[in-house]
PyMOL Python script that loads the backbone (N, CA, C, O; Angstrom):
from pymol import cmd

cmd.read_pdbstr("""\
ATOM      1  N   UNK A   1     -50.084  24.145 -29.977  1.00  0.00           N
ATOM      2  CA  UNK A   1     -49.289  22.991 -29.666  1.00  0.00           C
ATOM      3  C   UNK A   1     -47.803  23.316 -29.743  1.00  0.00           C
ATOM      4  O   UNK A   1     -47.139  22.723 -28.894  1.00  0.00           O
ATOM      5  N   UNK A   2     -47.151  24.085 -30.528  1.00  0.00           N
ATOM      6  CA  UNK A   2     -46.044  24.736 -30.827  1.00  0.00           C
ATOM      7  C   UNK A   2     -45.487  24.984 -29.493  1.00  0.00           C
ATOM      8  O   UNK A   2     -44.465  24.476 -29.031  1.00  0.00           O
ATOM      9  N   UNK A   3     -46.317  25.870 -28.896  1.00  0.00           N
ATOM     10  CA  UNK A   3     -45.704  26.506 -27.180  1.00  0.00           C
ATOM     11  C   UNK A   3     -45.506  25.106 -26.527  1.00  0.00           C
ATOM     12  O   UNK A   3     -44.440  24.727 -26.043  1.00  0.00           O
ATOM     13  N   UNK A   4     -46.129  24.716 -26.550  1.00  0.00           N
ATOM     14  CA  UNK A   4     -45.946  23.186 -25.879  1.00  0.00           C
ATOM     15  C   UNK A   4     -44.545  22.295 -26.315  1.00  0.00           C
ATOM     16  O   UNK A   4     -43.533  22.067 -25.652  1.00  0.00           O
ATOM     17  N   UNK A   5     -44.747  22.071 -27.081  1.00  0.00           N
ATOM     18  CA  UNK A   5     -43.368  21.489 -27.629  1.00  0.00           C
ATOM     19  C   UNK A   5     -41.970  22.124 -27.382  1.00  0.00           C
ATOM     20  O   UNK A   5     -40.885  21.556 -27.511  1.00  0.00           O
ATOM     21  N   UNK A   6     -42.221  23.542 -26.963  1.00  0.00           N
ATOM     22  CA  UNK A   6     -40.972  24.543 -26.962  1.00  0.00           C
ATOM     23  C   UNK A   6     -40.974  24.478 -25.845  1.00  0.00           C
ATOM     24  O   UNK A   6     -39.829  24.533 -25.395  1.00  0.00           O
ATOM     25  N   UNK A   7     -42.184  24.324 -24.674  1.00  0.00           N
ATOM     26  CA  UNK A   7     -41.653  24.377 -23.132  1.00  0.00           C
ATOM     27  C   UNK A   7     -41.327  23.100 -23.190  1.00  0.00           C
ATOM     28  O   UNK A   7     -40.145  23.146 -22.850  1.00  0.00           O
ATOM     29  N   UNK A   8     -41.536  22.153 -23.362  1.00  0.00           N
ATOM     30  CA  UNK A   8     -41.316  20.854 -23.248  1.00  0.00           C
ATOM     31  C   UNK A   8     -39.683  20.668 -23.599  1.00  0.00           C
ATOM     32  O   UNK A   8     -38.894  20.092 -22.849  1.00  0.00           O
ATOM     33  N   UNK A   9     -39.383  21.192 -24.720  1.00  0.00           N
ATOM     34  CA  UNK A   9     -37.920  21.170 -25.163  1.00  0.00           C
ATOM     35  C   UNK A   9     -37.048  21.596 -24.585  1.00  0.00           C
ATOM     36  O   UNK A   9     -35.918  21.138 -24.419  1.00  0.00           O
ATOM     37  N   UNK A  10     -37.667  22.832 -24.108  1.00  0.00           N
ATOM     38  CA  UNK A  10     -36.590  23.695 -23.064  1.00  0.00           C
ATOM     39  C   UNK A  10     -36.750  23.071 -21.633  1.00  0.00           C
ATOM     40  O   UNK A  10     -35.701  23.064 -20.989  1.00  0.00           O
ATOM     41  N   UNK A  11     -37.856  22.545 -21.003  1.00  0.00           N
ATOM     42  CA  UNK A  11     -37.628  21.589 -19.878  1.00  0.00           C
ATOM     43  C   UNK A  11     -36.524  20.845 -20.077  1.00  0.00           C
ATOM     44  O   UNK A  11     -35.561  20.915 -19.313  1.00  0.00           O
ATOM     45  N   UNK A  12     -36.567  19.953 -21.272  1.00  0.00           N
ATOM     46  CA  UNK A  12     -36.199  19.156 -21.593  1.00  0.00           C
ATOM     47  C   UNK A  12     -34.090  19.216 -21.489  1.00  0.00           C
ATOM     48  O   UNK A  12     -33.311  18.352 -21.086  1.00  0.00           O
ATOM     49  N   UNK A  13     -33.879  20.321 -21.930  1.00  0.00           N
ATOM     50  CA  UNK A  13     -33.108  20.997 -22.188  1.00  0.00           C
ATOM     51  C   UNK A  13     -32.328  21.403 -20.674  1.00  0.00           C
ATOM     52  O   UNK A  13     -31.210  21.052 -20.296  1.00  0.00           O
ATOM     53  N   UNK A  14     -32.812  21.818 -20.335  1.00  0.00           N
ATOM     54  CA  UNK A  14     -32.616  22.470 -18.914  1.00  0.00           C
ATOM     55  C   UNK A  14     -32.310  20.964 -18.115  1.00  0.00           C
ATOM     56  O   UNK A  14     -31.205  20.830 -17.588  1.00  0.00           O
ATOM     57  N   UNK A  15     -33.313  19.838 -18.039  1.00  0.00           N
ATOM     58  CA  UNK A  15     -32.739  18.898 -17.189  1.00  0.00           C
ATOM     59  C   UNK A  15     -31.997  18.324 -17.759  1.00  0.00           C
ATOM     60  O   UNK A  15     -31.671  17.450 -16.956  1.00  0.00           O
ATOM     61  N   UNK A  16     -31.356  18.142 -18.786  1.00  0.00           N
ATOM     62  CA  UNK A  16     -30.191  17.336 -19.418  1.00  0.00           C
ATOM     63  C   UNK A  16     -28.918  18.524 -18.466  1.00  0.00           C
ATOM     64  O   UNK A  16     -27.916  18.049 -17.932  1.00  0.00           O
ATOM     65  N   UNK A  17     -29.162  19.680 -18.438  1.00  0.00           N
ATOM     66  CA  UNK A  17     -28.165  20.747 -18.077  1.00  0.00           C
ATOM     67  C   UNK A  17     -27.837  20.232 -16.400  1.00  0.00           C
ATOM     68  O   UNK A  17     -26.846  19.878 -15.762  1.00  0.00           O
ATOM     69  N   UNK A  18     -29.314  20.430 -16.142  1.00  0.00           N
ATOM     70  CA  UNK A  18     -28.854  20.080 -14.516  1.00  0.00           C
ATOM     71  C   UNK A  18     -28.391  18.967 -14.545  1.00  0.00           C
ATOM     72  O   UNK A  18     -27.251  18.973 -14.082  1.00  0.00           O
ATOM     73  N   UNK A  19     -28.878  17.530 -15.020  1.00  0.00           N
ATOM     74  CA  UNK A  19     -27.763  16.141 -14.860  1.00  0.00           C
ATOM     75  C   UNK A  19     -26.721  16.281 -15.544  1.00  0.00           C
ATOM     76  O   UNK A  19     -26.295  15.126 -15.548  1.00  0.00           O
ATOM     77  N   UNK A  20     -25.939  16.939 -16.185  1.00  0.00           N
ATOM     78  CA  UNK A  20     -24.822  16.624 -16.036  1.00  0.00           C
ATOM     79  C   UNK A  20     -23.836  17.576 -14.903  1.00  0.00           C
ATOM     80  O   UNK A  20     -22.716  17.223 -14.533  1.00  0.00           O
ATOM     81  N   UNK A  21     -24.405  18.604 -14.547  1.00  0.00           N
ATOM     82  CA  UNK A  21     -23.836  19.540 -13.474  1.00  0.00           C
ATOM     83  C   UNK A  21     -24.011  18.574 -12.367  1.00  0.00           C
ATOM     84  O   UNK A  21     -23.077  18.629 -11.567  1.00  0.00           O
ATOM     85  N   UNK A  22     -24.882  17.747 -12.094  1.00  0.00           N
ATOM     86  CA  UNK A  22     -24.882  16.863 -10.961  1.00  0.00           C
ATOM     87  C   UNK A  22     -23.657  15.582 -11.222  1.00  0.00           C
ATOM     88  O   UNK A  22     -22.942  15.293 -10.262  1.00  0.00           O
ATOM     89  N   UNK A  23     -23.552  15.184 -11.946  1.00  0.00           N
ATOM     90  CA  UNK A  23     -22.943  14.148 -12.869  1.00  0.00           C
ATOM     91  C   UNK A  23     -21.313  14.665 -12.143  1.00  0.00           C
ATOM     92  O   UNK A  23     -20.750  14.020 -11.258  1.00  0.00           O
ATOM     93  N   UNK A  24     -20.855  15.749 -12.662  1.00  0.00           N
ATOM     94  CA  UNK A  24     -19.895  16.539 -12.617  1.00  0.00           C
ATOM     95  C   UNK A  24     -19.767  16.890 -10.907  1.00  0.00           C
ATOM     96  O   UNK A  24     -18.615  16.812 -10.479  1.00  0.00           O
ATOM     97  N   UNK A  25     -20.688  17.212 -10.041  1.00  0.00           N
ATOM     98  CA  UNK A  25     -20.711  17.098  -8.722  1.00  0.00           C
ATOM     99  C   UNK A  25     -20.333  16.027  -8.323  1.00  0.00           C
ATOM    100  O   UNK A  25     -19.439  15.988  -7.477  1.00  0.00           O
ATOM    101  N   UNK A  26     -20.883  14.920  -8.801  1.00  0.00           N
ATOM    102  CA  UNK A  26     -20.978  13.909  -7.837  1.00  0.00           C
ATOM    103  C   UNK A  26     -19.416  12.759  -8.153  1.00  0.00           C
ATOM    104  O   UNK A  26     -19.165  11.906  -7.302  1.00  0.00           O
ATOM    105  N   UNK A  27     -18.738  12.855  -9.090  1.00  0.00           N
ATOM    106  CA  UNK A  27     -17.636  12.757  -9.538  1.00  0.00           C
ATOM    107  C   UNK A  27     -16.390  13.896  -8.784  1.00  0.00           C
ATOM    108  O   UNK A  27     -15.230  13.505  -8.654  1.00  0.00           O
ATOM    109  N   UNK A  28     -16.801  15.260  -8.347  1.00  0.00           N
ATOM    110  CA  UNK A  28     -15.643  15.884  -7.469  1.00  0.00           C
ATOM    111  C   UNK A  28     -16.245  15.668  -6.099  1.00  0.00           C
ATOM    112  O   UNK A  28     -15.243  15.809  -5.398  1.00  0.00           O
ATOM    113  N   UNK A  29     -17.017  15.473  -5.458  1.00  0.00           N
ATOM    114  CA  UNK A  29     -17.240  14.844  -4.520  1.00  0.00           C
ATOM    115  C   UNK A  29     -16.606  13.250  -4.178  1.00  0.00           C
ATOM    116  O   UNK A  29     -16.372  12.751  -3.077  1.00  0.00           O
ATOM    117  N   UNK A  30     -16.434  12.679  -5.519  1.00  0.00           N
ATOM    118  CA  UNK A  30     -16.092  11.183  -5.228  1.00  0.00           C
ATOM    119  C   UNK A  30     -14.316  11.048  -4.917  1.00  0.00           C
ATOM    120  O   UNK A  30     -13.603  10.271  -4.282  1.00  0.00           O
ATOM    121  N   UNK A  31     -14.142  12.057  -5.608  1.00  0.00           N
ATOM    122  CA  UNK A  31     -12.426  12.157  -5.405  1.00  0.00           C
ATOM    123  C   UNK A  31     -12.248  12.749  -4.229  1.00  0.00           C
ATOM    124  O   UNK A  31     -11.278  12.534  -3.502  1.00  0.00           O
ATOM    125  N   UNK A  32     -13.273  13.609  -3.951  1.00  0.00           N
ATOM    126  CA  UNK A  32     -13.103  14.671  -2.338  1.00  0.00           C
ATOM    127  C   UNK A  32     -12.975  13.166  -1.362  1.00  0.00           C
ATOM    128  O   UNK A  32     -11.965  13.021  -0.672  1.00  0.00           O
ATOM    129  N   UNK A  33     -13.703  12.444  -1.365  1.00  0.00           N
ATOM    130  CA  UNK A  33     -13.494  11.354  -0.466  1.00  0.00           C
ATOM    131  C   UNK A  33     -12.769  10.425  -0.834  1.00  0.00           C
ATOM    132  O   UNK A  33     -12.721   9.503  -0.020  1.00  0.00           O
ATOM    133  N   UNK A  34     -12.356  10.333  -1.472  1.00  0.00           N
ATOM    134  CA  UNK A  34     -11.236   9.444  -1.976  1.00  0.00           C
ATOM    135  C   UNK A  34      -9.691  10.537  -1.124  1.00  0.00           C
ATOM    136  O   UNK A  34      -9.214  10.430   0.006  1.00  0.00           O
ATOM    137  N   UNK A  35      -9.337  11.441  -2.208  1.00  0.00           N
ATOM    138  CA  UNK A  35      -8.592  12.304  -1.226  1.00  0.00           C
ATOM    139  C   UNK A  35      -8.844  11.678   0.355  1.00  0.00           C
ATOM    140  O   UNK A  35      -8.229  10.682   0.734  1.00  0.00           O
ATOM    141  N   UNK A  36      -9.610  12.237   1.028  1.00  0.00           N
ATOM    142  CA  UNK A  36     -10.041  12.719   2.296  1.00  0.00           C
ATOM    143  C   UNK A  36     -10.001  10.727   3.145  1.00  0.00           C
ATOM    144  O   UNK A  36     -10.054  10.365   4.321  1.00  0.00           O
ATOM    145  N   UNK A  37      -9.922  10.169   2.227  1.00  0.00           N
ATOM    146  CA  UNK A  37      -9.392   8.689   2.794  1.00  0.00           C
ATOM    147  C   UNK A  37      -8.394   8.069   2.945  1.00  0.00           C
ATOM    148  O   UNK A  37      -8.146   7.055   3.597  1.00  0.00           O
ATOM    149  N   UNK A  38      -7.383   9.157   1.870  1.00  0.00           N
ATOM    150  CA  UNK A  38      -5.800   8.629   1.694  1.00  0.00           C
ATOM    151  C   UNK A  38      -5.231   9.060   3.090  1.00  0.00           C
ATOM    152  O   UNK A  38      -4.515   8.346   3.792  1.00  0.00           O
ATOM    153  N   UNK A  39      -5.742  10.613   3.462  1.00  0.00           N
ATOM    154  CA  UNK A  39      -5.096  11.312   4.401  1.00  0.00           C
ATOM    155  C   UNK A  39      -5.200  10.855   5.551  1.00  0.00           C
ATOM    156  O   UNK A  39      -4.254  10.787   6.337  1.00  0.00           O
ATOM    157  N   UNK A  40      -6.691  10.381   5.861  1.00  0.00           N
ATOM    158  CA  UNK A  40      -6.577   9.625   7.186  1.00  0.00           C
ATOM    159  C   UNK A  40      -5.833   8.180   7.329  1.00  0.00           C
ATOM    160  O   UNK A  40      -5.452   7.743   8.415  1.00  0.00           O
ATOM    161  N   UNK A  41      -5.644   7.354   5.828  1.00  0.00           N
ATOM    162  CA  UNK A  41      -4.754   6.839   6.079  1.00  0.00           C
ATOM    163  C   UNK A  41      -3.642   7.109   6.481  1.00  0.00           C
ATOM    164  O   UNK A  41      -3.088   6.299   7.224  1.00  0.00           O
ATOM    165  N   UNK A  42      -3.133   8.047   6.197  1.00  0.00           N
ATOM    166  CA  UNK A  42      -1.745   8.783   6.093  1.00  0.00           C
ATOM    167  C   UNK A  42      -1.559   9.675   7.543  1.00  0.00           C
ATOM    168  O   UNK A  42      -0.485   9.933   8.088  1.00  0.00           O
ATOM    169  N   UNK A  43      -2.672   9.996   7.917  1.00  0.00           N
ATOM    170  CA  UNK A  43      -2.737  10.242   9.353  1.00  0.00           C
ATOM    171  C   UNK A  43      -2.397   9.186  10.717  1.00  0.00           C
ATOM    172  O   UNK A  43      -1.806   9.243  11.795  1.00  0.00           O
ATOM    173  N   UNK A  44      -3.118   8.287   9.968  1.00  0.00           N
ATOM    174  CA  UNK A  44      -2.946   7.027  10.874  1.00  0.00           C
ATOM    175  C   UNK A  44      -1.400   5.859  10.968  1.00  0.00           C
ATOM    176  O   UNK A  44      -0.860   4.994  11.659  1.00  0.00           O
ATOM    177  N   UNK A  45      -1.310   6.451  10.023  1.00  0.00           N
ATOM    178  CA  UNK A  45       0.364   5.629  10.117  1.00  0.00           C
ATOM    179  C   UNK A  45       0.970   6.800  10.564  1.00  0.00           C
ATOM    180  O   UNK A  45       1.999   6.475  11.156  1.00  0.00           O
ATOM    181  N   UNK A  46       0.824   7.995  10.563  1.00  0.00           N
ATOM    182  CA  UNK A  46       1.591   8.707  10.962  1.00  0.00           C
ATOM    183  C   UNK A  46       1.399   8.958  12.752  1.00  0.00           C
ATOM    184  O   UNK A  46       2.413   9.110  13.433  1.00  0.00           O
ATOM    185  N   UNK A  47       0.180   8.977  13.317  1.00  0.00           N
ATOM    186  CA  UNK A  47       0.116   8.595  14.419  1.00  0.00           C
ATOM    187  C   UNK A  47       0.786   7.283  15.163  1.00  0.00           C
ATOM    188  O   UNK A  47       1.645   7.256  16.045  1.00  0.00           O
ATOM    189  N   UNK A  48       0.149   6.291  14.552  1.00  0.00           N
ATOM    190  CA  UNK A  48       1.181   5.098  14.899  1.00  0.00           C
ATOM    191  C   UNK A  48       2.974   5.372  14.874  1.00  0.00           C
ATOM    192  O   UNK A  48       3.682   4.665  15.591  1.00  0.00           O
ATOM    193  N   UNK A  49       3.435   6.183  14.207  1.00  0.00           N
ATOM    194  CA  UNK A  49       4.562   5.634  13.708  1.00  0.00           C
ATOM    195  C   UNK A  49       4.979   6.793  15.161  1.00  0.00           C
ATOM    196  O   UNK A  49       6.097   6.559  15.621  1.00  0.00           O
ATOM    197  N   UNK A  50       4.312   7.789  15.770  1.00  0.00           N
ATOM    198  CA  UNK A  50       4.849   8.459  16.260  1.00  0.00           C
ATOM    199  C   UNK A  50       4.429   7.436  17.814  1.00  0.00           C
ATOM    200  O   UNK A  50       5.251   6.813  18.486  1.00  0.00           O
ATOM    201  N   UNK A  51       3.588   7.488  17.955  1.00  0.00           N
ATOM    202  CA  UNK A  51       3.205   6.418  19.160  1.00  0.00           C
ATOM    203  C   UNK A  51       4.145   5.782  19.899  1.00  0.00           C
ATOM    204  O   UNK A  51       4.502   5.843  21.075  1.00  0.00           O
ATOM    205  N   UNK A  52       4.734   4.641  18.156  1.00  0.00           N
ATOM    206  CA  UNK A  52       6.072   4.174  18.615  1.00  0.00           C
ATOM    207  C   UNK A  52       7.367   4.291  19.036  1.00  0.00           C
ATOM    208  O   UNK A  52       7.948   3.566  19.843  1.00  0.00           O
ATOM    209  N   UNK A  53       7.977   5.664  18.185  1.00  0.00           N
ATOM    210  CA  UNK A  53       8.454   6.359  18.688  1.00  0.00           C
ATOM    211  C   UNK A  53       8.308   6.580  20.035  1.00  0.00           C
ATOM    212  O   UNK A  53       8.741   5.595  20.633  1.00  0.00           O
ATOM    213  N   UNK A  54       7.910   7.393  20.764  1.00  0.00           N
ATOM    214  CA  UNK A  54       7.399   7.820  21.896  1.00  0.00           C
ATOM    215  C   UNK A  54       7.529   6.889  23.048  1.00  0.00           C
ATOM    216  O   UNK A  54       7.905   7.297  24.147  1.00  0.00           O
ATOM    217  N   UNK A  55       7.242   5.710  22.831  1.00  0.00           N
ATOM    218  CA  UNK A  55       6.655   4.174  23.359  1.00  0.00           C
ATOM    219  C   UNK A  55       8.435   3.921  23.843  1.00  0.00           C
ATOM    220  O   UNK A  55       8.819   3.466  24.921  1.00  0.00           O
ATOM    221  N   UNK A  56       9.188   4.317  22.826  1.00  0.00           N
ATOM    222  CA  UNK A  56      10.652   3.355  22.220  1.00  0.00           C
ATOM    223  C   UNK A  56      10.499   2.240  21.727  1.00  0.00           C
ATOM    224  O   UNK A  56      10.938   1.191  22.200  1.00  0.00           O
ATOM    225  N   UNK A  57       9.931   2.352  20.840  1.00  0.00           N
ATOM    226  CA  UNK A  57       9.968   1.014  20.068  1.00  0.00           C
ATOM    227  C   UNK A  57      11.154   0.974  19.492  1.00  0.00           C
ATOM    228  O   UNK A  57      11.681   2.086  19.520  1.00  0.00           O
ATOM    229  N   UNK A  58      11.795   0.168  18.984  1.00  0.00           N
ATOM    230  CA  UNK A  58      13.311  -0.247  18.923  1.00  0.00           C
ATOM    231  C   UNK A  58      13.128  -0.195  16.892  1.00  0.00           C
ATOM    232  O   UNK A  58      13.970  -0.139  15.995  1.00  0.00           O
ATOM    233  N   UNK A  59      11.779  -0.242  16.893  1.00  0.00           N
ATOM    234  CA  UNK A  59      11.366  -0.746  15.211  1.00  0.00           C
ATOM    235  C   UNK A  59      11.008   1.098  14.550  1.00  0.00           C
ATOM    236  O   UNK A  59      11.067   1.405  13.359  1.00  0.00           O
ATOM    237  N   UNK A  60      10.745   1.823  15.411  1.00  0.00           N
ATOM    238  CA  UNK A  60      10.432   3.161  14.897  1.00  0.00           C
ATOM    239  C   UNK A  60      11.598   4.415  14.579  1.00  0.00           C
ATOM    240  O   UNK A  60      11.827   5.423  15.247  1.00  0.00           O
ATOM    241  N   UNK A  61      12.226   3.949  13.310  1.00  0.00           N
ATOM    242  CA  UNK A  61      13.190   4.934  13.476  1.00  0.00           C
ATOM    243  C   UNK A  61      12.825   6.236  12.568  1.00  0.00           C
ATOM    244  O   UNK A  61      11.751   6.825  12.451  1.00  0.00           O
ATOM    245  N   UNK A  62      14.069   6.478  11.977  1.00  0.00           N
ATOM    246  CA  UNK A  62      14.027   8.179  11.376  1.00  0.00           C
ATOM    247  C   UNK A  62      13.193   7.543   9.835  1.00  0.00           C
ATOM    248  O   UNK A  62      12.161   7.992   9.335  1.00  0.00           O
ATOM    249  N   UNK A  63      14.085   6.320   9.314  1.00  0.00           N
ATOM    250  CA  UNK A  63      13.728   6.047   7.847  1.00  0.00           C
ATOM    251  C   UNK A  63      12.269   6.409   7.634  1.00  0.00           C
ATOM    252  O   UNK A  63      11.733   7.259   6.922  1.00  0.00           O
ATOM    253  N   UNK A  64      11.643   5.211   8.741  1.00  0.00           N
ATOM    254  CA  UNK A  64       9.661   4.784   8.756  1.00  0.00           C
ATOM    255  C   UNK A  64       9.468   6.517   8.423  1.00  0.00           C
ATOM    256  O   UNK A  64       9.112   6.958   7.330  1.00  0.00           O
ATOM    257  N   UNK A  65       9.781   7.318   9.587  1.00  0.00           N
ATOM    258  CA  UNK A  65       8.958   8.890   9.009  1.00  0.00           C
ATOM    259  C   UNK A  65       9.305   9.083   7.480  1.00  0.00           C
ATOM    260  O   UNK A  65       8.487   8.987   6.565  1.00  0.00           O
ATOM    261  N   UNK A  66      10.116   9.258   7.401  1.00  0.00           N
ATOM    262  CA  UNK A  66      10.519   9.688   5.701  1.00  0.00           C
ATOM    263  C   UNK A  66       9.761   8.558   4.784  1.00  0.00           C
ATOM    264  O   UNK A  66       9.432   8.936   3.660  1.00  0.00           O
ATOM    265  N   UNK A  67       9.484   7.344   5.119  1.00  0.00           N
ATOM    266  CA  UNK A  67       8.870   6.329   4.104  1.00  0.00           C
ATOM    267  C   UNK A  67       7.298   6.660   3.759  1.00  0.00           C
ATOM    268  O   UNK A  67       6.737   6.471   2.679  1.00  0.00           O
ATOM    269  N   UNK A  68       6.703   7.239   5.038  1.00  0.00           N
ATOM    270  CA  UNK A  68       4.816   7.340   5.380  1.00  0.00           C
ATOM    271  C   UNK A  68       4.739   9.004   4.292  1.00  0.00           C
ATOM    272  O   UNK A  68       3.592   9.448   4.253  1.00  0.00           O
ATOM    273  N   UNK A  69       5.525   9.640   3.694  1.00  0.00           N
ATOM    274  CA  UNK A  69       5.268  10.716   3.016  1.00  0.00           C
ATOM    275  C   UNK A  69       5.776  10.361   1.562  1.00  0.00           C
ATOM    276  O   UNK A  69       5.256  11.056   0.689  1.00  0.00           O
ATOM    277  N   UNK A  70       6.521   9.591   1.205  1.00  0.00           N
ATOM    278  CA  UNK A  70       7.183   9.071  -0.409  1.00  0.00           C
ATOM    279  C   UNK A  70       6.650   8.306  -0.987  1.00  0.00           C
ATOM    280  O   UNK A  70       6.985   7.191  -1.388  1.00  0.00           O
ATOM    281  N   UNK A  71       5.253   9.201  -1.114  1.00  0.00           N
ATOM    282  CA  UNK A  71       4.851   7.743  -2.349  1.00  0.00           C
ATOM    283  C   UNK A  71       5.153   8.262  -3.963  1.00  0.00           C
ATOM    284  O   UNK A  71       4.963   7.493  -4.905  1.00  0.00           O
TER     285      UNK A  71
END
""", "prot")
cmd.dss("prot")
cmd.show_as("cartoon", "prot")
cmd.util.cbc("prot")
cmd.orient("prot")
């Protein structure tokens, strides 16, 4: 019964290891998309802002670029 209890422990052992390595994955994954959501925000005003530009919008000047990178 001994062996038993020792594989059992070390199973035991081992999946506490793998959930928190997943735990720890799934937390830099959550910031990877977090990141990876700011930028397309930040893409997207930056497209727009050039659009307007381009367009002549009378509202798109030098400041707006310098504002879409200062946070």
């Amino acid at each position: 019964m001994a062996v038993a209890t020792d594989i059992s422990d070390e199973a035991a052992s081992e999946a506490e290891t793998v959930a928190a390595a997943v735990e720890e994955q799934t937390s830099t994954l959550t910031d990877v998309s977090h990141s990876a959501n700011d930028l397309t925000e930040r893409a997207t005003l930056l497209t727009d802002a050039m659009n307007r530009f381009e367009t002549g919008d009378p509202d798109a000047t030098d400041h707006q670029f310098r504002v879409i990178g200062d946070d």
